[in-house]
N, C-alpha and C positions, 0 to 999 in steps of 0.2 A: 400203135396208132390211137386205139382208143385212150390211152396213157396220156399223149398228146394233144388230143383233144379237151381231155378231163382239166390237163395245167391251163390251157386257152382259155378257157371257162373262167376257171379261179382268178385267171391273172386279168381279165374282163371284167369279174365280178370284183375284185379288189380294185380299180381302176376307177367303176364305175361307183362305188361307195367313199372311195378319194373325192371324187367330185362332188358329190350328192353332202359329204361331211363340207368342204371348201365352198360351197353355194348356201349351207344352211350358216356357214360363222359368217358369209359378206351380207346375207341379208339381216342379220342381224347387225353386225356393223352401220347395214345402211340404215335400220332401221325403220324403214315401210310397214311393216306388221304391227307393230305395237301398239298401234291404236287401234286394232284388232280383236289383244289379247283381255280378258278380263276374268275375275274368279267368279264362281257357281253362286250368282245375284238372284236370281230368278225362282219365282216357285208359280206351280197351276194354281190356278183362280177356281174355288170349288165354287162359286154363286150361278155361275154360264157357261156352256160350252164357245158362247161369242168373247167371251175373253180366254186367251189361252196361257196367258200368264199377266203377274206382278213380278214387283221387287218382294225379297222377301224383308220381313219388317225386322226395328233395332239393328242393323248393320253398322259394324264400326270402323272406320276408316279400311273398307275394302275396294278392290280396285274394278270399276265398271268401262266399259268400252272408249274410246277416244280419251286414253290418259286421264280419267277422271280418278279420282279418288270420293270416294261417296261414306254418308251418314242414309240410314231412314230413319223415319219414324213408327209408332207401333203400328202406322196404318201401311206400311211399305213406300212410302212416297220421300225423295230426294230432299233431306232435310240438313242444316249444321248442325244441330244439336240429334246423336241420336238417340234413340229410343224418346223423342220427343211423345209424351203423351196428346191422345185427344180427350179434347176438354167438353160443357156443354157450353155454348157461344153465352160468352160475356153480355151485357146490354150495349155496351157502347161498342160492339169490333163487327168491323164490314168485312166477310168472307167472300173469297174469289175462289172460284175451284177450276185450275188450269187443263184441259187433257189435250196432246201430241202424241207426236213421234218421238223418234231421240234426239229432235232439236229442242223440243221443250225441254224434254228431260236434262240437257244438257251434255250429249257427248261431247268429246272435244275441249269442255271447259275442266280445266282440273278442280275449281274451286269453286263449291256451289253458291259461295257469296257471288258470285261473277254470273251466274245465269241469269238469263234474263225473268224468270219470274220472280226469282231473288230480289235481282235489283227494283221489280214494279213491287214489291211488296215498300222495299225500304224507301223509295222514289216516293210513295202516298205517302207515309208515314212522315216523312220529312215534310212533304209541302203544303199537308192539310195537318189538325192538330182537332177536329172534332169527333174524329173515330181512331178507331186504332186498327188498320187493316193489315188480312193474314192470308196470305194465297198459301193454296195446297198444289202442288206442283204431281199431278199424276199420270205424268207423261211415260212412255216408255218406249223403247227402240224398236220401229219396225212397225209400230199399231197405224192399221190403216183406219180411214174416214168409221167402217163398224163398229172396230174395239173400242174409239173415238165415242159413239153413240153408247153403246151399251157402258162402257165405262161412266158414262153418267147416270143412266139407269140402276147401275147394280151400287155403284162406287160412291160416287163425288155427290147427291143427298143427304149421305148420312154425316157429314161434316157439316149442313146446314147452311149452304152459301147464298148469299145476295145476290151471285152475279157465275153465269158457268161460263165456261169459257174455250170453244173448241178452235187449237192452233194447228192452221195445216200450212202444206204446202202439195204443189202437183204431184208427185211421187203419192201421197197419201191416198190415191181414189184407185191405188192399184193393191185391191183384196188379196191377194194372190202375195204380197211381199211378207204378210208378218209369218213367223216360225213357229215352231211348237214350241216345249221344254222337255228336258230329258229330266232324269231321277234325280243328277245330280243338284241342277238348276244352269244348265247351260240352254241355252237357246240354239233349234237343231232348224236347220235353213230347207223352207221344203221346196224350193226349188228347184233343189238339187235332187229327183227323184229317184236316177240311179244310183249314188253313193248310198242312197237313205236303203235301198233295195240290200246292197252288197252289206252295210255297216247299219244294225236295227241302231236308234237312238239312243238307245239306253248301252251299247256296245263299248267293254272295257277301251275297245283300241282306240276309240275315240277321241278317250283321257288321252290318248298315248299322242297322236294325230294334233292334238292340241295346240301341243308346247313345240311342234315343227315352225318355225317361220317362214322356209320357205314354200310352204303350202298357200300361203298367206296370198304371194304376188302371181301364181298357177290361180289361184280359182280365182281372183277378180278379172282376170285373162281368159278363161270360163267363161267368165262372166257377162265380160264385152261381146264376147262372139255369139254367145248360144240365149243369153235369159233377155224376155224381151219386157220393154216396160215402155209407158207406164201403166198400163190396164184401159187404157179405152177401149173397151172393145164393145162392137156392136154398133159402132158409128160411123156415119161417112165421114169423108174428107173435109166435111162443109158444116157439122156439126161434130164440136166436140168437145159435147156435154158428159162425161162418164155416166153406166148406171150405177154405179155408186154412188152417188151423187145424192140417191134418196138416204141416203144415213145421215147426210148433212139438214135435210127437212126433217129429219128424224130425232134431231137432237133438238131443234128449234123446237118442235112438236112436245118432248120428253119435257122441257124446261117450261113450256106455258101452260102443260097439266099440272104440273106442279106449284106455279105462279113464281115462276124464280127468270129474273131478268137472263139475257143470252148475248151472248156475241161471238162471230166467228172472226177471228185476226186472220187474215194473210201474214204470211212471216216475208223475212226482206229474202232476196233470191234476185238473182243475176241475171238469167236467163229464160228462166223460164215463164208462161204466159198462163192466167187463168180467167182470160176474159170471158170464155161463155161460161164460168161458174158464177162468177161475178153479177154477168147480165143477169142470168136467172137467180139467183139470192134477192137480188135487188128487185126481181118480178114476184119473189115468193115473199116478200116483206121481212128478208131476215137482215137483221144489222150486222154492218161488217167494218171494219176497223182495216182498212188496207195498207200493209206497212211495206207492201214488194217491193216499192221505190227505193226504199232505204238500203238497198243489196249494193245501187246504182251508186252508193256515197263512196266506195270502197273500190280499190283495186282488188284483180282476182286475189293476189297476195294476199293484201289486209283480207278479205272475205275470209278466207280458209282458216281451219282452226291449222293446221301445221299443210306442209308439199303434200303430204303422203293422205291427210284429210281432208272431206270437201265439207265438211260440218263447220259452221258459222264459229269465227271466233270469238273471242273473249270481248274483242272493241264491237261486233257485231249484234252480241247478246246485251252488251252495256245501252247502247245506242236502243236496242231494241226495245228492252226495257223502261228506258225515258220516254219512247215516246208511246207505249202502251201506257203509259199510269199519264201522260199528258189528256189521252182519248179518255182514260175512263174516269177522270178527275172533272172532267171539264163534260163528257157525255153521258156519266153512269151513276158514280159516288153520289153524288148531292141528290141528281132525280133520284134513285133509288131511295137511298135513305132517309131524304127528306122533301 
């Protein structure tokens, strides 16, 4: 009997590892994970504990989140050229210092000439010819509205900019989304409290847990069910202003001690609404560039960076880009500089 038992088992366990091998080669097949996967990009920020990571600097053609293939520079920031040095500012060159999420940063886009800070960089530069303008693009996956503030504080000063620049969207005023980093330079999701309990961050099995794809399409299934977003919390039905919301006065704040022009861009988005952040910017005197309409030009298709991505595509970032250097050519450049 027990003999009997023992073969059930194995022929069970062999059965069920058929499957589990035949579901890890279809999702590969289909391909849904891969904009998922990416190499150990990431290192801790020793300046704050309000930053929990960067990029790590000089990176050469390594592969970051949503199919991108990426450059930095010494300063870790999403660049073509890499190991691009920093320099002390020219006399004649108008600095933009960008900080996001990972739409700034560009997931989704494989080719950072295609992102849209990219493009508002090259967008000036082509349509005006008495500066020579250089955005630093110091966005990073996951940084909510704080990392946002303090990233100017610790960060995007020491480049010496004319103009900062914080890109959000809704998802951003939820504190609770950005991750830690592990040893390696992986970003570990603290959402997920019990896994993090079972598997510490820094856990060999992790590496191992990585390269499964079908892990990929289970935890965004997880996902839907159990993690809620986007952080308002604290509010009625009838107000919904996040408290977060004070990091965005905070960066406006950080930038007029300094005497360095500001502005907050809305990015283009399809769906979702940021009226009472809006009304109150507009009550607290901060300038704002609203691009959310431009989501509206786009079918869901066009929007998506691929099916499997809801990250802005490449015509998205392009588009978005024209008409951020149109705002700040025509609102920023000229007053600013002259």
């Amino acid at each position: 009997m027990k003999r009997k038992v023992t073969k059930t088992l194995l022929f069970l366990a062999t059965q069920l590892f058929v499957v589990l091998v035949g579901l890890e080669l279809a999702v590969r097949l289909w391909g849904y994970s891969e904009h998922h996967i990416y190499d150990p990009i990431y290192q801790p920020f020793v300046g704050t504990a309000e930053i929990a990571y960067i990029h790590k600097p000089n990176l050469v053609n390594v592969r970051a989140r949503g199919l991108a293939i990426i450059n930095t520079d010494v300063l870790g920031l999403r660049s073509k050229t890499p190991g691009l040095p920093y320099l002390p500012k020219p006399e004649h060159e108008y600095r933009i210092a960008l900080v996001g999420d990972s739409v700034t940063f560009g997931e989704g886009v494989p080719q950072t000439v295609d992102t849209y800070a990219q493009v508002l960089e090259d967008t000036l530069n082509h349509q005006q010819k008495d500066v020579h303008v250089r955005v630093f693009n110091f966005g990073a996956s996951a940084y909510s509205v704080k990392e946002m503030a303090a990233t100017l504080q610790y960060r995007m000063l020491e480049v010496k900019p004319d103009l900062v620049v914080m890109a959000i969207i809704p998802a951003d005023f939820d504190l609770a989304r950005t991750p830690s980093v592990d040893a390696a330079g992986y970003l570990v999701d603290q959402r997920i409290g019990s896994l993090n309990k079972l598997l510490p961050k820094d856990s060999p099995i992790r590496a191992m847990l990585r390269s499964l794809r079908l892990l990929y399409p289970l935890r965004d299934v997880i996902y839907a069910w159990s993690v809620n977003r986007p952080g308002f919390t604290g509010q009625s039905a009838h107000d919904l202003l996040p408290d977060s919301y004070l990091y965005v006065r905070r960066f406006n704040e950080i930038a007029q001690q300094q005497n360095v022009s500001s502005l907050v861009v809305l990015l283009p988005k399809q769906f979702d609404d940021l009226g009472d952040v809006k009304r109150q910017m507009h009550e607290d005197g901060i300038e704002v560039a609203d691009l959310v309409s431009l989501g509206h030009e786009f079918t869901h298709e066009q929007f998506r960076a691929s099916p499997f991505d809801i990250h802005p595509s490449v015509a998205v970032h392009r588009r978005t880009g024209e008409a951020l250097a149109e705002y700040v050519l025509r609102h920023r450049l000229r007053a600013d500089r002259f």
